[in-house]
C-alpha positions as CSV (number, residue, x, y, z in Angstrom):
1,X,-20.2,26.9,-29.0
2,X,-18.2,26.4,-32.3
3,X,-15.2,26.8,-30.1
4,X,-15.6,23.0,-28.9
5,X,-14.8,22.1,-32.4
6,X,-11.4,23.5,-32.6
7,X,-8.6,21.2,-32.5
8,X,-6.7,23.4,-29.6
9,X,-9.6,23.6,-27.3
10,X,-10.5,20.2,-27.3
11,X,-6.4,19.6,-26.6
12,X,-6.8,22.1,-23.8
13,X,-10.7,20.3,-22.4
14,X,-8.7,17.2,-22.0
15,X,-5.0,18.3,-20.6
16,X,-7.7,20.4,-17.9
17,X,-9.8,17.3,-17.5
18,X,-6.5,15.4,-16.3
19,X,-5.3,17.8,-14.5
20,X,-8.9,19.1,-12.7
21,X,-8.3,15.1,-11.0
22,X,-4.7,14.6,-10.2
23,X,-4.5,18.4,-8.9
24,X,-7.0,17.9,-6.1
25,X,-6.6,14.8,-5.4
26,X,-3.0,15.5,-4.1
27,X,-4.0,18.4,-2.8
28,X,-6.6,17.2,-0.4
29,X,-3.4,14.9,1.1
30,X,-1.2,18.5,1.4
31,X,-4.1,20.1,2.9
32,X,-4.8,17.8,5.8
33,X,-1.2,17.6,6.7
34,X,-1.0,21.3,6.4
35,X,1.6,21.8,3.4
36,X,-0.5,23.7,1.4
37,X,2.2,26.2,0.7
38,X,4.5,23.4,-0.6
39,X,2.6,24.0,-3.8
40,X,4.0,27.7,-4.6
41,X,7.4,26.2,-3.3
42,X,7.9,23.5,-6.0
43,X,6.3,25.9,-8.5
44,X,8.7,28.7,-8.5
45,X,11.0,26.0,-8.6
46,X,9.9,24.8,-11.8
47,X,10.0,27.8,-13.0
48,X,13.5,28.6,-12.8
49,X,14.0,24.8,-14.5
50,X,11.3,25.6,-17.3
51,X,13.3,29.2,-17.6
52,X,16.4,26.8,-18.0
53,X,14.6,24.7,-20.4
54,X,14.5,27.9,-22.8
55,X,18.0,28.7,-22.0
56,X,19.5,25.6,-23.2
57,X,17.0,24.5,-25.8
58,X,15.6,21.3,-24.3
59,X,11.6,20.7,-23.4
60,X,11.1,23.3,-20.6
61,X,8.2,20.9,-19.0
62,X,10.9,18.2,-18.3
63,X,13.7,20.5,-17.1
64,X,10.8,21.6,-14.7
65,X,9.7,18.5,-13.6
66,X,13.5,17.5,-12.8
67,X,13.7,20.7,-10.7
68,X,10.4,20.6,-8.8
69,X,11.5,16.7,-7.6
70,X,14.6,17.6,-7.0
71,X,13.0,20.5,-4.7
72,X,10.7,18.2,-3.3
73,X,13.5,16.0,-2.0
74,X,15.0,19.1,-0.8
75,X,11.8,19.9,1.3
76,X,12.0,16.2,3.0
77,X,15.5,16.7,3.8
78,X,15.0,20.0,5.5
79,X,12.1,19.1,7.0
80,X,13.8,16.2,9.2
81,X,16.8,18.8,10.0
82,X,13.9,21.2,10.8
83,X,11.8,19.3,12.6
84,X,10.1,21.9,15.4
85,X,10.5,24.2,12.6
86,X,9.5,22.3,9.5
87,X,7.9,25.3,7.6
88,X,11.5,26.6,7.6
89,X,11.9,23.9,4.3
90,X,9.3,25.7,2.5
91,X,10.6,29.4,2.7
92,X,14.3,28.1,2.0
93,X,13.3,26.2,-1.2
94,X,11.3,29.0,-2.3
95,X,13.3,31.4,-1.9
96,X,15.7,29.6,-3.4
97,X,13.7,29.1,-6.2
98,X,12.8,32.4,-7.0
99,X,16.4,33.7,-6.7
100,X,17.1,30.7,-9.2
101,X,14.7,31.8,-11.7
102,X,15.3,34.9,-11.6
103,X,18.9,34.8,-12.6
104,X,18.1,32.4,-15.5
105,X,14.9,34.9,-16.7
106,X,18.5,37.5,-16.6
107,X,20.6,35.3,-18.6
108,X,18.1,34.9,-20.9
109,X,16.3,37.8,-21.6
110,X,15.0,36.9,-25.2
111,X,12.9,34.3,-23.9
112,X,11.0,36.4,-21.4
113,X,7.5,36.6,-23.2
114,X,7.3,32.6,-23.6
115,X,7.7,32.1,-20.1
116,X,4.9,34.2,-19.3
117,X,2.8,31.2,-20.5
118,X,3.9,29.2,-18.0
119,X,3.7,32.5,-14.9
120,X,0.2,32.4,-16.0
121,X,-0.7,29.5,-18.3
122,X,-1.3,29.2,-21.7
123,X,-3.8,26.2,-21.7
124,X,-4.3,26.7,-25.5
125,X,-1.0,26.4,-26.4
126,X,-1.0,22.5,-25.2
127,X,0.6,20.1,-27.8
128,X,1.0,16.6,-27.9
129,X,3.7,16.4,-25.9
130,X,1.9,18.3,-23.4
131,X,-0.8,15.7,-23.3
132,X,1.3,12.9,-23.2
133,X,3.3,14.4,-20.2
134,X,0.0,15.2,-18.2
135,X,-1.5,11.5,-19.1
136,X,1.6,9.4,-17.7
137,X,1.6,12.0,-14.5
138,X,-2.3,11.3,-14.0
139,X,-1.8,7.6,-14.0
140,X,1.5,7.5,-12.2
141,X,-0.4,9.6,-9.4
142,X,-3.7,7.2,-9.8
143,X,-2.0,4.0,-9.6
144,X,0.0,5.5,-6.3
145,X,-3.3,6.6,-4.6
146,X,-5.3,3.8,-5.7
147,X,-2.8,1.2,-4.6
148,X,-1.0,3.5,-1.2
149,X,-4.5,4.8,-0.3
150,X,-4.5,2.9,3.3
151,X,-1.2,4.1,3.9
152,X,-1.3,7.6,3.2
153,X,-4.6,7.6,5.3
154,X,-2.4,6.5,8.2
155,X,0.4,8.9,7.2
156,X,-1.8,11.5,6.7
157,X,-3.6,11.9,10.0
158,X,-1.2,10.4,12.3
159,X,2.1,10.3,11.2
160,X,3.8,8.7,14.5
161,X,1.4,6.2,14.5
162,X,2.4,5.2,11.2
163,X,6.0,5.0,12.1
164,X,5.3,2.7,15.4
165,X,2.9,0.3,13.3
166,X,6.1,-0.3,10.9
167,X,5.2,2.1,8.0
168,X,8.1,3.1,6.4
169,X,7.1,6.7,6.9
170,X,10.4,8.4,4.8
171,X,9.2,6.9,1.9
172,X,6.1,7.7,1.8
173,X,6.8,11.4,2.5
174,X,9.1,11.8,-0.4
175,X,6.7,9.6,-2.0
176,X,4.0,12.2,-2.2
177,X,6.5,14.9,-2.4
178,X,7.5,13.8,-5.6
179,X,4.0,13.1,-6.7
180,X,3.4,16.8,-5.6
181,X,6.2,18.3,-8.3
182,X,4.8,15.9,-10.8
183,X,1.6,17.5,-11.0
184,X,2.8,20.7,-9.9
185,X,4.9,20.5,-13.1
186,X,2.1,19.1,-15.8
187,X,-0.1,21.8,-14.3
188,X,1.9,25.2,-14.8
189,X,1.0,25.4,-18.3
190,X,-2.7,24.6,-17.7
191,X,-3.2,27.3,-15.0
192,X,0.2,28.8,-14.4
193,X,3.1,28.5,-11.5
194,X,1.5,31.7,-10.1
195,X,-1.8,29.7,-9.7
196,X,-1.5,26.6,-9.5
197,X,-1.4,26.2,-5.7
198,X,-5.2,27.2,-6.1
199,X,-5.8,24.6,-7.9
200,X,-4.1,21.6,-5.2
201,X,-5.8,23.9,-2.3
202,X,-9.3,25.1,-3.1
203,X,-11.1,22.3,-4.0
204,X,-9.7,20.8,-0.8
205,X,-11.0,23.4,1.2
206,X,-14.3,22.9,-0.3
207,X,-14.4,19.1,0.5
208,X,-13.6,19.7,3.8
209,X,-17.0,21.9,4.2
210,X,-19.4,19.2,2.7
211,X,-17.8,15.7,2.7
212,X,-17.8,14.1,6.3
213,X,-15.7,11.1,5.9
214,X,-12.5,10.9,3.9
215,X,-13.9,9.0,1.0
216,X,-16.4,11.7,0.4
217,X,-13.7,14.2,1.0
218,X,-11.7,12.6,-2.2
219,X,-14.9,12.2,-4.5
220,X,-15.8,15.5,-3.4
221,X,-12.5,17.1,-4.4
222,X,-12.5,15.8,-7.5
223,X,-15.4,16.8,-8.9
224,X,-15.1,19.9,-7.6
225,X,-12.0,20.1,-9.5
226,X,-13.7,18.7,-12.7
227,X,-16.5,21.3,-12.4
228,X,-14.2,24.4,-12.2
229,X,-11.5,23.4,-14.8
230,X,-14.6,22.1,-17.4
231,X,-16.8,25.6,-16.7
232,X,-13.6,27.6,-16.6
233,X,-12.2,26.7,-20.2
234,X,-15.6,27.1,-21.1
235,X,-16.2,30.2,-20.0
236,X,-13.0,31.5,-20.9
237,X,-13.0,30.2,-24.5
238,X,-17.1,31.9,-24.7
239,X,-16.2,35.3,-23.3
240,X,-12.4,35.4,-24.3
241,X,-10.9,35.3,-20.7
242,X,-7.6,33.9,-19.5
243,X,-8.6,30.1,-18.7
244,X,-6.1,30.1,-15.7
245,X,-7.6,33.2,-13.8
246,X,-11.2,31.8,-14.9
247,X,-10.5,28.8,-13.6
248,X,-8.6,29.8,-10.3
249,X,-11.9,32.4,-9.5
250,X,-14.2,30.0,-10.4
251,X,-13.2,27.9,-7.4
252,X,-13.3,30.7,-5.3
253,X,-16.9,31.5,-6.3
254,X,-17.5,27.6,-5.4
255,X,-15.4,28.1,-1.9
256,X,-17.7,30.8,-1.3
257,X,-21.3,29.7,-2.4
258,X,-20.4,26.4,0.2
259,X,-19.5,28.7,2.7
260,X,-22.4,30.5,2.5
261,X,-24.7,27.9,2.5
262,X,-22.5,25.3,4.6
263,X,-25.7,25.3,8.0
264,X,-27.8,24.1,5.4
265,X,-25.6,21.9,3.7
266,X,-24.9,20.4,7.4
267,X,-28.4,20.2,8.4
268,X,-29.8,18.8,4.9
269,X,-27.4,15.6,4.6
């Protein structure tokens, strides 16, 4: 256990212990209204703004972030225009997206292996600015929940209702769109663009087995969350695994086990 001594992994335990709340904890919100595929959308976007990043020598993490809101607004927009269609937003934008970085990994050919960190995470590699970036997302996105919480309840399971009780219903969409592609975009070098979808969806999905109101869904979520992230890095760091992969099958194992064992877990609360 001398690894939990060493400056990087203690850097890495907290940017994961952030992240393992603000992930879920939006997730659980993309989940219920059934956008759990906007995740992979804003991060391939993000991608192609962190490949930018690297291109033109400024902070890739920012350039991301810019990209994935600007995606997210994207998303909204096409989502009105689309409205019997509205998963037509999400294939657009991520095509898009892909397309996007794809040209700019071209363009840029010498910066191919650092952006593999990012594909697949490179939790290690946090520095300061890393942690700074993924504190001021995790209380920008508490602050929002804590304060909007009755609100996005409403939005979240019945959206028209919302909009006939006076709830400005736009704002709050793009409202947690843009939360989305802020922890979408702290998270990509903690478990990677390629996985980081996992991490909004699964523990949602494992909520949604044992919790059976919505305050149990979002404590349950986020310790679920916690659980896999802390364990993962752990077992990563013991046994010399990628921490993104551990992390991501980790919660799968979890998903599973509750599954499983979900007509006891019914019958026994």
């Amino acid at each position: 256990m001398e690894i939990l001594g060493s400056e990087f992994f203690q850097r890495a335990l907290i940017g994961g212990v952030l992240i393992g709340i603000t992930a879920p904890l939006i997730g659980i919100f993309l989940v219920l209204r059934r956008l759990s595929m906007i995740g992979d959308t804003l991060s391939h976007v993000s991608i192609a703004g962190v490949a930018l990043g690297f291109l033109v020598g400024v902070y890739p993490v920012a350039v991301g972030l810019l990209f994935a809101i600007a995606a997210s607004f994207a998303i909204e927009k096409l989502r009105k225009a689309y409205k019997t269609y509205a998963e037509l937003s999400i294939a657009i934008i991520m095509s898009g997206g892909v397309a996007l970085a794809s040209i700019l990994f071209t363009l840029g050919k010498g910066f191919n292996v650092n952006v593999n960190g990012y594909l697949f995470g490179s939790i290690y590699t946090l520095g300061n600015i890393d942690l700074v970036t993924i504190a001021i997302v995790t209380v920008v996105v508490l602050v929002a929940m804590r304060t909007q919480v009755k609100e996005l309840f409403l939005l979240t399971f019945d959206e028209d209702a919302a909009a006939v009780s006076g709830l400005p219903v736009r704002f709050y969409n793009v409202m947690i769109s843009v939360l989305t592609a802020l922890v979408i975009s702290a998270s990509i070098k903690i478990v990677g663009a390629l996985l980081v979808s996992a991490l909004l969806t699964i523990p949602a999905a494992c909520s949604l087995i044992i919790a059976r109101s919505f305050r149990q869904t979002i404590f349950a979520v986020v310790i679920i969350g916690e659980l896999a992230v802390v364990f993962g890095l752990l077992i990563a760091g013991v046994w010399n695994l990628a921490p993104g992969g551990t992390i991501v099958l980790l919660l799968i194992a979890i998903l599973l086990v509750l599954i499983l064992f979900k007509p006891g877990l019914r019958t026994g609360s």
